[in-house]
C-alpha positions as CSV (number, residue, x, y, z in Angstrom):
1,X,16.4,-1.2,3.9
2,X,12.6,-1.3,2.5
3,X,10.9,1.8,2.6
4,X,6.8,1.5,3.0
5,X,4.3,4.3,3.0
6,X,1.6,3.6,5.1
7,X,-2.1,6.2,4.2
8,X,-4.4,5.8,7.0
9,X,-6.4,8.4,8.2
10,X,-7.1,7.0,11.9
11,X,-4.5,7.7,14.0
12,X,-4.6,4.6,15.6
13,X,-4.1,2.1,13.0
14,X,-1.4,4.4,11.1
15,X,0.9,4.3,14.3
16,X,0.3,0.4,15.2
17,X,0.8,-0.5,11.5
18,X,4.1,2.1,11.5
19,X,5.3,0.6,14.5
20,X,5.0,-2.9,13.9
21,X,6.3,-2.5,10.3
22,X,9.6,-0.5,12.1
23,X,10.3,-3.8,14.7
24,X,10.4,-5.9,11.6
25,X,13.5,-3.6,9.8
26,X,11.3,-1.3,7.4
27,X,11.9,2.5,7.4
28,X,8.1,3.8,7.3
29,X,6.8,6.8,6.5
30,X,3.1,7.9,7.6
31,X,1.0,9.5,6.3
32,X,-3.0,10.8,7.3
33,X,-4.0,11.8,4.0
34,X,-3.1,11.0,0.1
35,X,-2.1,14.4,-0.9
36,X,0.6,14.4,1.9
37,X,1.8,11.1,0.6
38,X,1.8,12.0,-3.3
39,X,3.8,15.3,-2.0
40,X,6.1,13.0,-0.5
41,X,6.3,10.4,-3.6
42,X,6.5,13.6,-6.4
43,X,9.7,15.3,-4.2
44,X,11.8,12.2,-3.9
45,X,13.5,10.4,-6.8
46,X,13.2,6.8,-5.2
47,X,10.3,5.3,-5.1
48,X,8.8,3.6,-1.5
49,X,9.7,-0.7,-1.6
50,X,5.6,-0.8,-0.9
51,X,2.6,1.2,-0.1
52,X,-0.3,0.3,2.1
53,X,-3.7,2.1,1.7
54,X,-6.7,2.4,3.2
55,X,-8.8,2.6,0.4
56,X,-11.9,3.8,2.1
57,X,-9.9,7.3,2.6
58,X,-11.8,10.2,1.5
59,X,-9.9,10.8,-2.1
60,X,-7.9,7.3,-1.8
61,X,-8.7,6.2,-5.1
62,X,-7.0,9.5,-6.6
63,X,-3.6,8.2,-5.0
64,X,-4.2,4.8,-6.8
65,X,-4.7,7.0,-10.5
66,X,-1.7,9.1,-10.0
67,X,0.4,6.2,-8.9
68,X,-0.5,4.4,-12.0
69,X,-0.2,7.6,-14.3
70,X,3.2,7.8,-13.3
71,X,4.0,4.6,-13.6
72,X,5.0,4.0,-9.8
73,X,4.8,0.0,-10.2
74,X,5.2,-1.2,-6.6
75,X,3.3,-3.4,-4.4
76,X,0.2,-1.5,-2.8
77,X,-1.3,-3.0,-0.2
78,X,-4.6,-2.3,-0.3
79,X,-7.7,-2.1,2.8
80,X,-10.9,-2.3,1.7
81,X,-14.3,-3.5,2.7
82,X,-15.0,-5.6,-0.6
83,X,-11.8,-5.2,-2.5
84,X,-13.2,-8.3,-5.0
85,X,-15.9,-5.3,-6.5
86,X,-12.6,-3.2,-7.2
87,X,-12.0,-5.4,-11.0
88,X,-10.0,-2.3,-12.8
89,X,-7.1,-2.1,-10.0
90,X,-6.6,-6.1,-10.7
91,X,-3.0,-5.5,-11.4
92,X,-0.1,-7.6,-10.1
93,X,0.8,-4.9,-8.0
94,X,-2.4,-5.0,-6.1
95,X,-2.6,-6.9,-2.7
96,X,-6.3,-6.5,-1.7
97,X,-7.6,-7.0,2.0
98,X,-10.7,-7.0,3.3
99,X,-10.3,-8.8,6.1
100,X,-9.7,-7.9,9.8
101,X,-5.9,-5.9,10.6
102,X,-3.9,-8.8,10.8
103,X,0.1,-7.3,10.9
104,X,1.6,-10.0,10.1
105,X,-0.3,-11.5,7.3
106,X,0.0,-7.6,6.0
107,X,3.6,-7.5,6.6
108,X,4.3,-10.7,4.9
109,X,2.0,-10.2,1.8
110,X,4.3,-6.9,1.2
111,X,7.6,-8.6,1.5
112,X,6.7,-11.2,-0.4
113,X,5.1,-9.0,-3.0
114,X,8.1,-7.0,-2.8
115,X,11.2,-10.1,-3.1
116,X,8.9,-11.3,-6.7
117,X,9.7,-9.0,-9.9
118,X,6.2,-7.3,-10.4
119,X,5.3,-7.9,-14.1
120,X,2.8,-5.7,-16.2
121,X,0.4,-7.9,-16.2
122,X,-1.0,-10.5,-14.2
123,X,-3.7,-11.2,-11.1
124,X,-3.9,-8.9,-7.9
125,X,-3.7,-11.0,-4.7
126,X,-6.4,-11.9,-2.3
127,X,-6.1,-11.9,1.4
128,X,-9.3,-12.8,3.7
């Protein structure tokens, strides 16, 4: 079973994104701030499948660093306003939304980016 991390600080959008992600067969794990979640990532020895962020966090882009420092090369699923400004996180990892919450456009851009063999380089992936 797929394991995703979801960071979202409003309540609201952490639970519907955690629940609908649960009725489709992931194990989630939620999270309100980064530090909880890099707590979580630095005391287990597997890595999450995916991560989605909301990048407009207070501190999210510290999560992003770290992630990359330690060489955690999964897909990240990234929320943000203009994620096309954002040209140093254009990774293959990277899925970057800017668009209204769609759940299922999310949930398949993460299994998909999960199912492909992430290489080290390459272009993130757009979603309007």
């Amino acid at each position: 079973m797929d394991t995703v991390y979801v960071v979202e600080y409003d309540d609201y959008l952490r639970i519907a994104i955690g629940e609908y992600l649960q009725s489709q067969g992931y194990k989630v794990f939620i999270f309100e701030n980064i530090y909880r979640a890099l707590t979580h990532i630095q005391s287990l020895n597997k890595k999450p499948s995916a991560i989605i962020l909301n990048l407009e966090m207070e501190n999210g882009f510290i999560l992003l660093d770290k992630l990359a420092k330690d060489e955690v090369r999964v897909p990240i699923y990234l929320m943000y306003r203009d994620p096309r400004s954002l040209p140093e996180l254009l990774s293959s990892n990277i899925i970057l939304s800017n668009g209204p919450l769609d759940l299922n456009e999310m949930e398949r851009c993460i299994s998909k980016a999960m199912s492909e063999s992430i290489k080290k380089s390459g272009a993130a992936h757009f979603v309007d």
